[in-house]
N, C-alpha and C positions, 0 to 999 in steps of 0.2 A: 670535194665531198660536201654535203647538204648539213645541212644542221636546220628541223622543223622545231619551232620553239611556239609556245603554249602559252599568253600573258596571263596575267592575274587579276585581282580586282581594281580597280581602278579604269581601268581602258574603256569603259561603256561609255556612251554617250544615250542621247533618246533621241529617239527611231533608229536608230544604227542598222538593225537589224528588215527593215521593210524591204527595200531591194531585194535583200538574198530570196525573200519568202515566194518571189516572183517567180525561182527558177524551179525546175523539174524534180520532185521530190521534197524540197526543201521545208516545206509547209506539212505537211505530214511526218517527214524524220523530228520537228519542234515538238508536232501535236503526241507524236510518243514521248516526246523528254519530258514535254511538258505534265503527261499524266504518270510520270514515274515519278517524275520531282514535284507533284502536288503540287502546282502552280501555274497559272496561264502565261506561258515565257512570250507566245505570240503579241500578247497585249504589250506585258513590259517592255520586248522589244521596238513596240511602232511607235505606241501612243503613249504611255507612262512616263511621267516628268523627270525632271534629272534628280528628284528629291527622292522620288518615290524607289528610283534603280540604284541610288548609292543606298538603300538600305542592305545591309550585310546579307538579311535571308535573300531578294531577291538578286544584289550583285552577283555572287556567287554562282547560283543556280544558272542565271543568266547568260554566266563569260563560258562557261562549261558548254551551253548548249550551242553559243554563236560561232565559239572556237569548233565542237562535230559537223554543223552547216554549213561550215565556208571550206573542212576539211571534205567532205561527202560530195560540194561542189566540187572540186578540185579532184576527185577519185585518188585521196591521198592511202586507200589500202592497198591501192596498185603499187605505191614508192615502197621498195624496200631495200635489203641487200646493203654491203658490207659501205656503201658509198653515202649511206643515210646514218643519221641519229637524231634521237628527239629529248627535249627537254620540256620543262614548263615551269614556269615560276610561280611560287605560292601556287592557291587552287590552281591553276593552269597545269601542275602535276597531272590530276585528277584525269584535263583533255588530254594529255601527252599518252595518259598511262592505256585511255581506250585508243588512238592513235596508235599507240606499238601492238594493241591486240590483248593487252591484259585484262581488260575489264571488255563487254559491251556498251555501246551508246547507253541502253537502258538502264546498263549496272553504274556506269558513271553517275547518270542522272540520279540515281539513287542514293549514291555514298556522297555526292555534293549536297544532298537534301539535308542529309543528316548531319554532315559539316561544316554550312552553312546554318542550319538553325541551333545547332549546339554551339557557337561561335557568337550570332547574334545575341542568343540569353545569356551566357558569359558578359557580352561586351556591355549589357543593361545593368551588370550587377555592380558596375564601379567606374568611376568619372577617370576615363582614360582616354590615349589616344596615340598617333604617330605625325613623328616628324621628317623631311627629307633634308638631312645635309649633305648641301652640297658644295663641293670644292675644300681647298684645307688639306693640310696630310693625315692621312689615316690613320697612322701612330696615335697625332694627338686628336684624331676627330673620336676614334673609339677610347679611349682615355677620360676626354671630356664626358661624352656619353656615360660611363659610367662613373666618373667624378657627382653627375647628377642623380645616381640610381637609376637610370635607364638601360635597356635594354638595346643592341644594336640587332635590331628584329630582320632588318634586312642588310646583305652587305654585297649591294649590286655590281662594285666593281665602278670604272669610268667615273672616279671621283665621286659617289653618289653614297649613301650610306643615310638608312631610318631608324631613327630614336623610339623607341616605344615603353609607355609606362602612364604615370599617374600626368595628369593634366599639369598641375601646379609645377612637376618638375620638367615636363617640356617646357611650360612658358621659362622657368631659370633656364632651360638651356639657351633659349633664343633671346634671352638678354646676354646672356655669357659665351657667345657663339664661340669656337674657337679661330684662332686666327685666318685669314683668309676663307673662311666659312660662311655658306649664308644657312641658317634654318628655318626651314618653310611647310608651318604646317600642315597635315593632309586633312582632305574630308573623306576621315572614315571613322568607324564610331566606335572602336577599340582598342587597345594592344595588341596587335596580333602580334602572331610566332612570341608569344611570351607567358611566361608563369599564369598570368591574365587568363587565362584561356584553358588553363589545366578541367575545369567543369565540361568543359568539351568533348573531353576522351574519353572518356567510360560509355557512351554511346555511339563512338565511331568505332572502339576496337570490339565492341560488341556485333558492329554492322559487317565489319570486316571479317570477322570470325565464322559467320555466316556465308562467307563465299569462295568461289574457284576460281581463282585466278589464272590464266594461263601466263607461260614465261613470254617478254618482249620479242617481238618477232624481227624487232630490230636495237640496235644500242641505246638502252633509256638510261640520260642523266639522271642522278638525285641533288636536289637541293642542299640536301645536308651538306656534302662534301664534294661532287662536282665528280664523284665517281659514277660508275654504269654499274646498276641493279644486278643483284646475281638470279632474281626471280621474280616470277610475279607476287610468287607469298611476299620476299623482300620488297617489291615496288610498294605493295597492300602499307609493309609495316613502316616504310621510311613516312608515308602519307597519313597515318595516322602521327608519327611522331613528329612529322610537319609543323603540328597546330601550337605546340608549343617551343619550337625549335628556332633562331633563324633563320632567315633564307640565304643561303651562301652561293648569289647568283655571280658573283665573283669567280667562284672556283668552276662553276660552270662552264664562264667563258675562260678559262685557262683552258679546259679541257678539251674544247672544243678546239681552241689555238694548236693543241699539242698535238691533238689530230688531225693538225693539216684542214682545217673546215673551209671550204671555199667561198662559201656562200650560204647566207642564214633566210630561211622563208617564218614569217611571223603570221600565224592563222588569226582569223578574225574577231577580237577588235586589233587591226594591228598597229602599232608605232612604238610604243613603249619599246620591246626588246632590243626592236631591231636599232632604235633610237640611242641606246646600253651601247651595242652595238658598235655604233659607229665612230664612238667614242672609246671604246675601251680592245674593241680588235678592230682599228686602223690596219684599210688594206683591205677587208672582208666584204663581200658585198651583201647586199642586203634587198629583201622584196617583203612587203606588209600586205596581207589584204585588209583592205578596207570598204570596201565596195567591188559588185561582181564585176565592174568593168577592169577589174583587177587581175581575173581568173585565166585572162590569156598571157599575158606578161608574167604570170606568177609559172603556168605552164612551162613555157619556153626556159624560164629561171629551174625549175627545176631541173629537166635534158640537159640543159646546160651544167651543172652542178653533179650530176650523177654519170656523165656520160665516161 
């Protein structure tokens, strides 16, 4: 069984994206995302500094559009049927959700515009941020976390687990690490998935409210709980509930284990998940794209994984 998984913010690098623009359609499926998400992703993708792509409006927009271009290369609307499922962590929900058919490319591009920049003005309104701990037991790494008033925003499973809240109390965390723990803070410029971010919602379930979503034409995880959406209305509403919520990419890969997943394909920017991955479902194999010299090995990965 396949498990296609969808990363989140963080995976960009700069120029990541020039390669793919090379291939057949790819430059054109952008130049739509790009004018539905008000922003020139071509640019951000080639030439725009690594300062300029960790900003939240245009990360965001960004992972959404690289994760449809490396999917469209790969003709992943052909993959479906009972030997597939998709997940996507944080925004990577958003690719997952057009990915099973719930949303279109253009509507994803849309509802990432709007949850991306409701996010970015949140994360301007208060000196926060996130942390990654890693290693330690989790009993006492989530314990610590909230001994500090932090939020454990993300709980990725494979040892890994992110702090999120007011600056001054990540810096106490990472003096007070808990035992066997390192904490290593991120560059990104919020709290996400926390209280932090509540200003964000009144304009995504406004955006949401406005559309059709059709139901997953294949098995979509949620973040919330690692269970499979009963709808696309339900896909719509766990992703607005997202922005405030952790990510419980933990429960994910349980679920994925319990159904027998053979092998995990990571669409583009990929390493992060599969990277989760191989740490936390020992055994599983694993294919990233990262560049299109990727697209035939990823091919093969997949016949092999569905067959």
């Amino acid at each position: 069984m396949l498990a296609i998984v969808c990363p989140g913010q963080g995976s960009q690098t700069p120029g990541f994206l020039a390669p793919w623009l090379e291939l057949d359609g790819a430059a054109e499926l952008l130049g739509r995302l790009s004018e539905t998400s008000r922003m020139d992703l071509a640019e951000h993708g080639t030439v725009s500094d690594e300062e300029t792509i960790k900003d939240t409006a245009v990360a965001q927009r960004l992972i959404v559009a690289a994760g449809l271009v490396s999917a469209h290369a790969l003709d992943l609307d052909a993959v479906g049927g009972e030997k597939v499922l998709l997940a996507g962590h944080s925004v990577g929900e958003i690719t997952a959700a057009a990915l099973a058919g719930v949303l279109t490319a253009e509507e994803a591009a849309a509802l990432v515009r709007v949850r991306a920049d409701g996010m970015a003005e949140a994360a301007a309104s208060a000196p926060t941020g996130m942390a990654a701990v890693v290693g330690g037991d989790q009993d006492e790494v989530l314990a610590a976390i909230a001994d500090h008033g932090l939020t454990p925003a993300n709980v990725n499973g494979a040892g890994q687990t992110v702090a999120a809240g007011a600056v001054e109390k990540l810096a106490a965390l990472g003096e007070d690490a808990p035992a066997k723990a390192r904490v290593i803070p991120l560059k990104v410029a919020g709290a996400f998935h926390t209280e932090y971010m509540a200003s964000a919602v009144p304009a995504l379930s406004e955006h949401v409210a406005g559309l059709s979503p059709e139901d997953p034409r294949v098995e979509l995880l949620s973040n919330r709980d690692g269970e499979a959406v009963a709808s696309g209305a339900d896909a719509l509403d766990r992703i607005v509930g997202q922005v405030t919520r952790p990510v419980r990419w933990d429960l994910c890969m349980e679920a994925m284990a319990a159904r027998g997943v053979t092998g995990i394909l990571e669409v583009l920017p990929g390493g992060t998940l599969t990277g989760l991955a191989k740490r936390g479902l020992r055994g599983t194999r694993v294919c990233a794209l990262k560049t299109p010299d990727d697209l035939s090995t990823a091919a093969e990965f997949i016949a092999e994984h569905t067959a």
